[in-house]
C-alpha positions as CSV (number, residue, x, y, z in Angstrom):
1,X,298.8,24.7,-45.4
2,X,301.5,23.8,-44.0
3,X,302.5,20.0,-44.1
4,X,301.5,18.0,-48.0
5,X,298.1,16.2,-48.0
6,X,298.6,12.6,-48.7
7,X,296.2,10.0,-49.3
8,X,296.7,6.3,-49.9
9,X,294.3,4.2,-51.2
10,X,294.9,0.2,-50.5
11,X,293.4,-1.6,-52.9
12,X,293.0,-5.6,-54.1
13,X,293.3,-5.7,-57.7
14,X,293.8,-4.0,-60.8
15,X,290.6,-1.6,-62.1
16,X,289.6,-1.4,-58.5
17,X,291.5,2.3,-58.3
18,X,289.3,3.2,-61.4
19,X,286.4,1.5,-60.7
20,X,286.0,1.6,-57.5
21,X,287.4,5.4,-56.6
22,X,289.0,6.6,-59.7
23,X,287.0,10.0,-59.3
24,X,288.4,10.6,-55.4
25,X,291.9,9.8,-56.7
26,X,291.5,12.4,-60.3
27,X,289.9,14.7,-57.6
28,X,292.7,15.0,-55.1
29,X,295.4,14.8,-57.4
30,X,294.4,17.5,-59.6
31,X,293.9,19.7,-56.2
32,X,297.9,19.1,-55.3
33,X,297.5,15.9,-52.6
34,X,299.6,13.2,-53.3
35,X,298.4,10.7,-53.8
36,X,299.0,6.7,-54.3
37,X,297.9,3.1,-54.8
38,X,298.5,0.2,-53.1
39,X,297.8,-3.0,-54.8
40,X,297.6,-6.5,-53.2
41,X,297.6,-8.8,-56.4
42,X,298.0,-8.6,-60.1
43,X,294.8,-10.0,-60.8
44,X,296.5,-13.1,-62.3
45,X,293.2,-15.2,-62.2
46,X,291.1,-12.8,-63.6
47,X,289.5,-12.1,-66.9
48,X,292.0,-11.4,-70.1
49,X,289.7,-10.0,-73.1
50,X,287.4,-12.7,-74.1
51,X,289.3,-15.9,-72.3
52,X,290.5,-17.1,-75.3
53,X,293.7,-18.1,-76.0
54,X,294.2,-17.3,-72.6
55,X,298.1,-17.2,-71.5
56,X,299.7,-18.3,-68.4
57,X,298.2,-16.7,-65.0
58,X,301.8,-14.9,-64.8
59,X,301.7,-13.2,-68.3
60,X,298.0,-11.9,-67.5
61,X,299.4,-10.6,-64.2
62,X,302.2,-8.6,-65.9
63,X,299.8,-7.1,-68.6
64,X,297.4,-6.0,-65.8
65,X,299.8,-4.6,-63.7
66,X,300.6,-2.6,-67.1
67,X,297.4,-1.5,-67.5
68,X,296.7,-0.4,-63.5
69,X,299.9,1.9,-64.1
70,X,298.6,3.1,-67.1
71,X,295.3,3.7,-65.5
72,X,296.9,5.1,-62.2
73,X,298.9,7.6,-64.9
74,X,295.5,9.0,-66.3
75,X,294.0,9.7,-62.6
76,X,297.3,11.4,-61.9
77,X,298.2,9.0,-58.9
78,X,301.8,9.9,-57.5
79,X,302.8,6.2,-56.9
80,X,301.6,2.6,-57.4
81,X,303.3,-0.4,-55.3
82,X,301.8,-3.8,-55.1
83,X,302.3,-6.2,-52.3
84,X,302.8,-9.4,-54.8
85,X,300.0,-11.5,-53.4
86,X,298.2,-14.1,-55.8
87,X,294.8,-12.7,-57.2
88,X,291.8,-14.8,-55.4
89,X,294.4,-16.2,-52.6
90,X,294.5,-12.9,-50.4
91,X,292.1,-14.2,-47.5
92,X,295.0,-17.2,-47.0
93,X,297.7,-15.0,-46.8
94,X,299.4,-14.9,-43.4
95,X,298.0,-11.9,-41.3
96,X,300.8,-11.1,-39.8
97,X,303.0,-11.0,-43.0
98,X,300.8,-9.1,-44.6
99,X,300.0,-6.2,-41.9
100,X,303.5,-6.3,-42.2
101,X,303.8,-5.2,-45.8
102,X,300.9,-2.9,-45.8
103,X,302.5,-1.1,-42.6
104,X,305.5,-0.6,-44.4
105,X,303.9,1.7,-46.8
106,X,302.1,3.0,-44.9
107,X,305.0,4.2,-42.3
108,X,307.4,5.3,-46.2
109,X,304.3,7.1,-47.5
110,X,302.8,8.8,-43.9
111,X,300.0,9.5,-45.6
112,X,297.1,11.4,-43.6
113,X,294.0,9.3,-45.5
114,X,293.6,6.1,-46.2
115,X,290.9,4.2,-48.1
116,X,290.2,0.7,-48.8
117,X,287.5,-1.9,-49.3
118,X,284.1,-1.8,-46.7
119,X,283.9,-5.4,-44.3
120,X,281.2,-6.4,-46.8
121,X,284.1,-6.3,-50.0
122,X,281.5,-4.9,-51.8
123,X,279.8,-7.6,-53.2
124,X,281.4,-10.2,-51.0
125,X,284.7,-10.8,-52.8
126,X,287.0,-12.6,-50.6
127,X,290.1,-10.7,-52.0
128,X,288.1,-7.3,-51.1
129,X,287.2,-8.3,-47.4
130,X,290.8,-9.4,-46.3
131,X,292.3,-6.5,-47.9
132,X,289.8,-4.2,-45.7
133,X,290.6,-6.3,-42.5
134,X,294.4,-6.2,-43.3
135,X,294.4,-3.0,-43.7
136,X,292.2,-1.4,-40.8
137,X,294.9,-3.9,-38.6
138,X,297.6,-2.1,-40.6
139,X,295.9,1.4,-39.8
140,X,296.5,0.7,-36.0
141,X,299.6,-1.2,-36.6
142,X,301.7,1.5,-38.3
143,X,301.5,3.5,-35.0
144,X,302.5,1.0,-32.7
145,X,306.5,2.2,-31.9
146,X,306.7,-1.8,-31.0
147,X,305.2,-3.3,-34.4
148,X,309.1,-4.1,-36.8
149,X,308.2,-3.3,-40.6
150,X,310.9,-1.9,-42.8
151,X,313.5,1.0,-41.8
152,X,310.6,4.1,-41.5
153,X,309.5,5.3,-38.2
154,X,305.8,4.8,-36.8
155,X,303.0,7.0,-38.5
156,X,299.8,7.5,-37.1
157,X,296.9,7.6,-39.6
158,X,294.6,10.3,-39.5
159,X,291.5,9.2,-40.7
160,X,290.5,5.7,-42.4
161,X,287.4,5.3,-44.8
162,X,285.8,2.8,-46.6
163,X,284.9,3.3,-49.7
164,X,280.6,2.8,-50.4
165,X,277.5,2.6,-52.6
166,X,274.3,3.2,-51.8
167,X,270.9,1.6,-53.4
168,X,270.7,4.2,-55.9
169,X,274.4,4.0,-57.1
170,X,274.4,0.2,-56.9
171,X,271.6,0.1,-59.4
172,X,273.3,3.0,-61.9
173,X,276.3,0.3,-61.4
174,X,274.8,-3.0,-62.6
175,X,272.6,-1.8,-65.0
176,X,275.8,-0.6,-66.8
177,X,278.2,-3.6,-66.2
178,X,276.2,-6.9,-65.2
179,X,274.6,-8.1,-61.7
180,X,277.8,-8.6,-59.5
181,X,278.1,-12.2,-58.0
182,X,280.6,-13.6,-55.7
183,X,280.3,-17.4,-55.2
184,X,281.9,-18.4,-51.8
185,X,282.1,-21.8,-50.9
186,X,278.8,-22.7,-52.1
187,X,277.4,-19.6,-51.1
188,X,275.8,-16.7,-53.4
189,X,276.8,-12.9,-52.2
190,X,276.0,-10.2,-54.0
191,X,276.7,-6.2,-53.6
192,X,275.4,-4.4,-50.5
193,X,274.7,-1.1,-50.1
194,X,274.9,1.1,-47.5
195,X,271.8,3.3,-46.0
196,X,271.9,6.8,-46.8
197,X,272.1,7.6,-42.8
198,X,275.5,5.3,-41.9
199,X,277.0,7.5,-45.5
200,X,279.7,9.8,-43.9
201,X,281.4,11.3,-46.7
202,X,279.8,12.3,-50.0
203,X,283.1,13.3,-52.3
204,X,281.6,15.4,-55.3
205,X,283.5,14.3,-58.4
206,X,281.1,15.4,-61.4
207,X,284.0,17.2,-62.7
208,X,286.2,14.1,-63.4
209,X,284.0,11.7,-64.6
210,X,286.0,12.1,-68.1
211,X,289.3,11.0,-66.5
212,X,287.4,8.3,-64.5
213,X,286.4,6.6,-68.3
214,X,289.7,7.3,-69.7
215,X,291.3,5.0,-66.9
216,X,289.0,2.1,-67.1
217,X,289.4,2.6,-70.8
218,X,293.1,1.2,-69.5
219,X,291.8,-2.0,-68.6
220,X,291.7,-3.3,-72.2
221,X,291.8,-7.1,-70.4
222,X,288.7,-6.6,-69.4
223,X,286.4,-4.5,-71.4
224,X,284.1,-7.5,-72.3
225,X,282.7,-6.5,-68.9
226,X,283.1,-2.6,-69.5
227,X,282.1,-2.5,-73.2
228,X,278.9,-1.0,-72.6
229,X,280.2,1.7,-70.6
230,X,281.6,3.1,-74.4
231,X,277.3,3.3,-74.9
232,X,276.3,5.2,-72.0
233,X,276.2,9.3,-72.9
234,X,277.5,11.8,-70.6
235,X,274.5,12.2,-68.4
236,X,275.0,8.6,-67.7
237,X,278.9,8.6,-66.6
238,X,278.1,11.7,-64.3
239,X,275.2,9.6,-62.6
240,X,278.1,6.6,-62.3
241,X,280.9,8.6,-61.4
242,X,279.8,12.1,-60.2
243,X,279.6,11.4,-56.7
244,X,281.8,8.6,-53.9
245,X,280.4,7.9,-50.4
246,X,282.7,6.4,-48.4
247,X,282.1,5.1,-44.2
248,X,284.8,6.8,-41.6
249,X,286.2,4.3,-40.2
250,X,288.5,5.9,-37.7
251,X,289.1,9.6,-37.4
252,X,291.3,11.4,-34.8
253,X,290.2,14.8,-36.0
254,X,285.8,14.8,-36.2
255,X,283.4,12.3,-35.6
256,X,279.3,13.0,-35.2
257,X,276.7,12.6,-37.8
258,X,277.3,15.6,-40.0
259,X,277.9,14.0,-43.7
260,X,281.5,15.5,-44.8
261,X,282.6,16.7,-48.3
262,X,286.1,16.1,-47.8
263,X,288.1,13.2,-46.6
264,X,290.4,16.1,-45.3
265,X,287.8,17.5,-43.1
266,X,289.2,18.2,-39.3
267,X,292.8,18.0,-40.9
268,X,293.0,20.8,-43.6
């Protein structure tokens, strides 16, 4: 091939490049595309080890942004930048402003695939669903000669997905962490999965399901959540982390119902 594969995943907090597509990233990275993780927050507000003792929201920021570059290091990702928003104050952020950032990278990086958060933020999250909104806006705004963000030139996107679970990986997913709960303004969401039929990519990642662990393992803040994960045995990682579906979002390249294997499809 002729020009570098590059794929950029734009992301809400710390764990959520492990967690949440650690297997695509180990995948394409060992295969020679560069790859690299945006990060909106520093996950200031969330846990730290068992809450006790807990230190200022700034010093649990800096340790997590330790531990997303350590983690980011074992999945071999290229580059990690954050765009310094406050963990659980994304959705307030001024759109505009923060298009803005993501469209810088995105115009620096020019990378062909992007991924981020689904409109549901998986299980409702706040953080999750304004990071997918800002960046599908970003997606369209980075080729837009007439949208200013930093010194690059315009870069059109190839092909944007969002990353998905279906019932049965939802289920594999709670029974080995807890039930996940968002509680918005008085409201109770929880996760949502996707039907098998609107599923347009199925990435196979049996293969790195190893590397996958040894990231989260990174995340020593929060392995009160994770701990049982260090239980399950190897038949039980593969059925966690063997497989990602993700949604196309946008493609310039294919379209149609035919579920791909490869977010590269139509551009390898």
């Amino acid at each position: 091939m002729d020009e570098q594969l590059r794929l950029m995943a734009v992301l809400a907090h710390p764990d959520d490049e492990s967690l949440g597509i650690g297997g695509t990233l180990a995948k394409y990275a060992a295969a020679g595309v560069d790859t690299c993780v945006v990060t909106a927050t520093r996950g200031e507000r969330g846990r730290y080890f068992t809450n006790d003792r807990r230190p200022s929201d700034e010093e649990v920021g800096r340790v997590r942004e330790a531990e997303l570059r350590a983690a980011s290091r074992e999945l071999g990702v290229r580059e990690v930048a954050l765009l310094d928003y406050l963990d659980s104050e994304l959705d307030r952020a001024d759109p505009r402003e923060a298009v803005s950032r993501i469209v810088d990278h995105l115009r620096r990086v020019r990378p062909q695939v992007v991924v981020t958060f689904d409109p549901f933020g998986a299980y409702g999250h706040p953080d999750h669903i304004a990071i997918c909104q800002l960046t599908s806006a970003a997606v369209l705004a980075a080729a837009d000669p007439g949208f200013r963000a930093g010194a690059a030139p315009p870069h059109r996107v190839v092909k944007l997905y969002y990353f998905v679970n279906d019932e049965p990986k939802w289920a594999a997913y709670q029974a080995a962490f807890k039930t996940l709960v968002s509680r918005v303004d008085g409201v109770e969401r929880r996760a949502v999965a996707w039907p098998d039929w609107a599923i347009s990519a199925r990435v196979d990642t049996r293969d790195q399901w190893g590397t996958v662990w040894r990231a989260v393992r990174c995340h020593e803040t929060q392995l009160a959540i994770y701990q049982q994960l260090g239980e399950l045995s190897a038949e039980h990682h593969e059925a966690l982390w063997g497989s990602q579906t993700f949604y196309r979002a946008l493609s310039l390249v294919n379209g149609g119902r035919e579920q791909e294997t490869d977010l590269f499809t139509g551009i390898r």
